[in-house]
N, C-alpha and C positions, 0 to 999 in steps of 0.2 A: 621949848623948855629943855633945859640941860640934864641932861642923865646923872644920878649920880655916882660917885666910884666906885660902889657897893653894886651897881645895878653892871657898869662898863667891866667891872672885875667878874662877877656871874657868867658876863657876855664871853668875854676872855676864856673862862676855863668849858664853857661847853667847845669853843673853837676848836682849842685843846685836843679835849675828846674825842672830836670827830675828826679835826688832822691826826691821830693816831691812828682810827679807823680806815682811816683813807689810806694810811700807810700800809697798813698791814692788808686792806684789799689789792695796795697796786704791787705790791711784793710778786707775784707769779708772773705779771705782765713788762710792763717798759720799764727797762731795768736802768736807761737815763734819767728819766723822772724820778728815781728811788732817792736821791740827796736833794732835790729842791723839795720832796713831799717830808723826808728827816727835818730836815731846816726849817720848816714850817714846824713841823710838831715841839723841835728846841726853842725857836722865838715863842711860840704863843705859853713855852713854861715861864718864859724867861717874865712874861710881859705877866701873867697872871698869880705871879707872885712865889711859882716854884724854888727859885733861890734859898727866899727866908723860910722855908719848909725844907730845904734842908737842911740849911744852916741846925736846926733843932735836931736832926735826926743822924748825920754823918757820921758824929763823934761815936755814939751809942752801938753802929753796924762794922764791926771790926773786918769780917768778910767786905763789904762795899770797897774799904782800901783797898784790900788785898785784890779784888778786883781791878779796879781803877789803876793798881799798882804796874798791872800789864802792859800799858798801854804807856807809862812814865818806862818802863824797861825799854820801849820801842824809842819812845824820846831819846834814852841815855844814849843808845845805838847811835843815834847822831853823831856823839862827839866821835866816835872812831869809825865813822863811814867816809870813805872818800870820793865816795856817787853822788855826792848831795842832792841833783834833782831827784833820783830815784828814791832816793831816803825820805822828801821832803811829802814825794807824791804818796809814799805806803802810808805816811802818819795819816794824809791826808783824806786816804781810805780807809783807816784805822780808827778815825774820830769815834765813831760810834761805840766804840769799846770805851769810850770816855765817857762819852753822855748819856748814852740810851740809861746806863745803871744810876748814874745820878737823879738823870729825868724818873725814873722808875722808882725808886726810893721815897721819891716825892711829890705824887701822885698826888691832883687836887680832887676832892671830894664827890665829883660828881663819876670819877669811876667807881666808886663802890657799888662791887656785884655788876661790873661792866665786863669781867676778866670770860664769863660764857659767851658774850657779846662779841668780845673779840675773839675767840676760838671758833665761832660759829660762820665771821667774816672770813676768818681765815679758808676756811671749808668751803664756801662760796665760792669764794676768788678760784682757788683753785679749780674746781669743779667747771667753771665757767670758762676758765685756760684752756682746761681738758678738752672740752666742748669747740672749742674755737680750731684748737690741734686737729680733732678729729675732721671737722666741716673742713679746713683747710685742707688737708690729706683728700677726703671723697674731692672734691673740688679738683685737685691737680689728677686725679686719678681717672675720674669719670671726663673732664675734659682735654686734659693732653696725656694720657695716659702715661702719667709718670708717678712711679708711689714712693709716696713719700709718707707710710703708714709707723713706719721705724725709726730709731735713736733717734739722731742729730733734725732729719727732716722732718720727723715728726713735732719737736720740740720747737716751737716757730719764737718764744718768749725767751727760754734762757739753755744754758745747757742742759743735756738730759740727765746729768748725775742730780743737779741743784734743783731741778725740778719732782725729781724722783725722789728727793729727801723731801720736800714741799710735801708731796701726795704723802710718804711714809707717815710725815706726822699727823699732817691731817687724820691717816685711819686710825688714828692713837685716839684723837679728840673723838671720832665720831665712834670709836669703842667707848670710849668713856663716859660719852653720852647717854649710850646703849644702859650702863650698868651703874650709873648713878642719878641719871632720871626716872621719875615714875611715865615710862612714855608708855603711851599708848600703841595698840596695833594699829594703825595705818603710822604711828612714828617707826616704830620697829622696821617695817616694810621698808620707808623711805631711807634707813638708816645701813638698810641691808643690801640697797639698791648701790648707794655710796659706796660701798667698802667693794661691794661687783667692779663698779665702774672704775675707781681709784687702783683697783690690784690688776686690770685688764691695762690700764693708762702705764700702769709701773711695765710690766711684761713685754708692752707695745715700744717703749721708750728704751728698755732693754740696757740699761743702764746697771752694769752688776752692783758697784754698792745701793741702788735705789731695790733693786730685788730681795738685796739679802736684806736693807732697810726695811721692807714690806713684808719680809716673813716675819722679823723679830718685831715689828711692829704688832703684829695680828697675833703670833703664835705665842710669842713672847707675854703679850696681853694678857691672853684668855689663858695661857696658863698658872702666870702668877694668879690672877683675878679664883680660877678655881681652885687653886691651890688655897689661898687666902681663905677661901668659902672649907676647905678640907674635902673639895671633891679629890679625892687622887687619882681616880683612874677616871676621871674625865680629861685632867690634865693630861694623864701617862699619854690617851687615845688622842690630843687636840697634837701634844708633842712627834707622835705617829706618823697623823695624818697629813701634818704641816712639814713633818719632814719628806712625805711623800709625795707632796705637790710639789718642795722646792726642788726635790732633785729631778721631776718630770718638768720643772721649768728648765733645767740648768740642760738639759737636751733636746729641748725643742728649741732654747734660745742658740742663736749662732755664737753670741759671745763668748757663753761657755762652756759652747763646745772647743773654742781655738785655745780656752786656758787646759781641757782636756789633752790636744794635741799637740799642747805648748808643753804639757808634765810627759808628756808618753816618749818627746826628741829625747832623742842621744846628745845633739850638740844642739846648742843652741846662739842665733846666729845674732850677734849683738846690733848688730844696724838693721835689723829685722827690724820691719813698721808695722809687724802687730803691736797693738799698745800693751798687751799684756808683757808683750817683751822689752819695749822699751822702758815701763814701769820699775818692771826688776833692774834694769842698768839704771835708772837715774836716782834709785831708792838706796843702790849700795853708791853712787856715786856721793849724793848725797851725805851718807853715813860719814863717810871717809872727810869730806871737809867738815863735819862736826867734830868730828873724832881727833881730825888736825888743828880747830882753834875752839877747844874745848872751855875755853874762859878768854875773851867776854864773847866769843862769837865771831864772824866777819863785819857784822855794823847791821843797822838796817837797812842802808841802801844799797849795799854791796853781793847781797843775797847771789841774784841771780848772774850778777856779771864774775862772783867765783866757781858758780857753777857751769859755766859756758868756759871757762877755764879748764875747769875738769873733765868735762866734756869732750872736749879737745885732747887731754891727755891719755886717755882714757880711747881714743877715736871712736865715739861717738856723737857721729856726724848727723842722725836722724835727728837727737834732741838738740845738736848745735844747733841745726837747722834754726828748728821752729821754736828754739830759746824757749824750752820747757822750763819751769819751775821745778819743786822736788815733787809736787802731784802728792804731798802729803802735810798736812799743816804741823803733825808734829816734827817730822824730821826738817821744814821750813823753818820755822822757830828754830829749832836746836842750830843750826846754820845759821842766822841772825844773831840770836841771843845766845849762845853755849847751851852749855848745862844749865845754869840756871834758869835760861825761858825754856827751855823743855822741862824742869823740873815746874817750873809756874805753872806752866800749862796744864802739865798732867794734873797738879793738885788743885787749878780749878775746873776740874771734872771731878776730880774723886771725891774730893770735900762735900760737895752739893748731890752726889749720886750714894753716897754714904745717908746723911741727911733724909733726901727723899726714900730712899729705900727703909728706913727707920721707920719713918713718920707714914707709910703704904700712901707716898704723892708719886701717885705710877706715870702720873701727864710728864710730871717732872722729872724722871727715871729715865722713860722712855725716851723725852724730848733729848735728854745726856748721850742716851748711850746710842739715837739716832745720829745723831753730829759730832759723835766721837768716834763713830766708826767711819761717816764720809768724810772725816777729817783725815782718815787714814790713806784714802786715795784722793783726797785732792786738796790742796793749797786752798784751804775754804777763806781763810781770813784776807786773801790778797784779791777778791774779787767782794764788789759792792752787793750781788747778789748771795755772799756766799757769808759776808760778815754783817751785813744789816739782819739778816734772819736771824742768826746764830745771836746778835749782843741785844736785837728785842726782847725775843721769848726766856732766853734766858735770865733777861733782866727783870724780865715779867714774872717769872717762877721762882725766882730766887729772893728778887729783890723788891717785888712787887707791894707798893705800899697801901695797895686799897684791895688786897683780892679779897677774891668769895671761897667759901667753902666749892666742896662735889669735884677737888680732885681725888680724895681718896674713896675709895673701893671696897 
């Protein structure tokens, strides 16, 4: 007996579903898999009828454009790039800046009240990464005694910064959890055990924007959160205490102690290969080819081959080397695009963090001002694991066509 197309279209949108879910669990892990599990999630909208669901709703979300309109700037970039593979391949890693907010906008019905489901996936995943990290670390450690309990070697799935943002937001979800469920005590327990485990994983991973993500994640939280309530001097004591962890992290951690003896030099030595040195040379390197094609930019594909330019100029042989990027997504844009895609940029953060801060959507707040700050130290949008995270959730909080209430506080 033949199905009918009521019943194959049903089938259709749970597949849906659940290739979103699957998305957002393989996020922490195999970061090749990240564009055939995307393309799964865009065919099954495409095939269950999410089109003519937009088609109704496009017109009416004037943001959506202006969204969407970012990703047409990286297009225009085209016409005055003269790297075309490189141009061809960023769109190419760019796509999701195009679909995820379309696909999101028009959401078939059976995510309604799914949007905790997926936060809760999210938290999993990671959790389960951590977990892998760590047995891998005792493993090398306990049989060929080699430890790999820190940064890069501990980080066995993706870099430690993109992971470190992963955990930050996680503890955002599972504080929000905390204070807009009715949980129980053995959920409290379990929730308190999380936020242990995730701020030990951040510390271990030692990643400074993923630390400083982890304080303003947590501190940041619980302060607005009592603030909100009009405790004052619980916030004053959470803002205290939280500063006094972070600075007893920033000297037990080694990283931060080299940006210490990095401020305390007299000179300081430009082909130096600490990264906190190389940063500052390739941030003002950076500046100066924005500064110099201020309108329309260098192109999209010319990015990195006029910074390897500069580099050069500049005799900065470390980041010639190993052909760094700008290590910051706004000043990447602004090198791209001009002023204009730096002014794009910034204004889709401020737009949507204005917004959620109105409305006390703290998931949404937090999730901005987590990725606008590791946007600061890394080219997030030019790697798959740095812009699939970033144009989901965002498209999920923003744009999201089926959410639930219990982000606000």
């Amino acid at each position: 007996m033949n199905k009918s197309p009521k019943t194959i279209n049903g089938v259709l949108k749970k597949i849906n579903l659940y290739s979103a879910f699957l998305l957002v669990f393989g996020m922490p892990f195999y970061k090749p898999l990240l564009p055939y599990l995307s393309f799964l999630w865009a065919f099954t909208w495409l095939l269950d009828g999410g089109p003519l669901r937009l088609s109704k709703l496009f017109v009416k979300n004037k943001f959506l454009w202006f969204f969407v309109g970012f990703f047409l700037l990286y297009l225009v970039g085209m016409l005055f790039t003269e790297n075309q593979n490189a141009g061809w391949f960023n769109l190419e890693v760019k796509l999701s800046l195009l679909f995820f907010p379309l696909i999101m906008s028009s959401l078939n019905s059976n995510y309604e009240g799914k949007e905790q489901t997926i936060f809760k996936i999210f938290i999993g995943a990671n959790l389960i990464a951590g977990i892998v990290c760590i047995i891998s670390a005792v493993v090398n450690y306990y049989f060929w005694n080699y430890n790999t309990f820190f940064y890069a070697k501990l980080s066995i799935f993706h870099h430690p910064t993109y992971y470190s943002m992963y955990i930050a937001f996680s503890l955002v979800l599972v504080l929000n959890n905390i204070f807009t469920e009715k949980a129980s005590r053995n959920k409290i327990i379990i929730y308190t055990i999380l936020i242990v485990v995730f701020l030990t994983l951040v510390f271990l991973l030692s990643s400074k924007a993923g630390i400083i993500s982890a304080f303003l994640a947590v501190a940041g939280y619980l302060t607005i959160y009592l603030f909100n309530k009009r405790k004052f001097f619980s916030s004053f004591a959470i803002i205290i205490i939280a500063g006094l962890l972070f600075f007893a992290a920033m000297n037990l951690n080694q990283r931060f102690t080299a940006i210490n003896k990095l401020s305390n030099s007299e000179k300081i030595d430009k082909n130096d290969e600490d990264s906190n040195v190389a940063r500052l040379m390739i941030w003002k390197s950076a500046l100066e080819v924005g500064m110099e094609n201020l309108v329309p930019g260098v192109g999209t594909g010319d990015t990195k081959d006029v910074l390897m330019e500069k580099y050069l100029e500049k005799g900065l042989f470390n980041p010639l080397e190993k052909k760094y990027n700008a290590h910051n997504e706004f000043l990447e844009t602004f090198v791209s695009l001009g002023f204009i895609g730096l002014l794009y940029i910034l204004l889709l953060f401020a737009i949507p963090i204005i917004k959620a801060f109105r409305k006390k959507e703290f998931v949404a707040l937090f999730f901005l001002l987590i990725t606008g700050l590791n946007f600061c130290f890394e080219s997030m949008l030019n790697t798959i694991a740095g812009v699939l995270f970033f144009s989901f959730f965002y498209s999920l909080l923003v744009f999201g066509g089926r959410r639930s209430e219990g982000r606000k506080v």
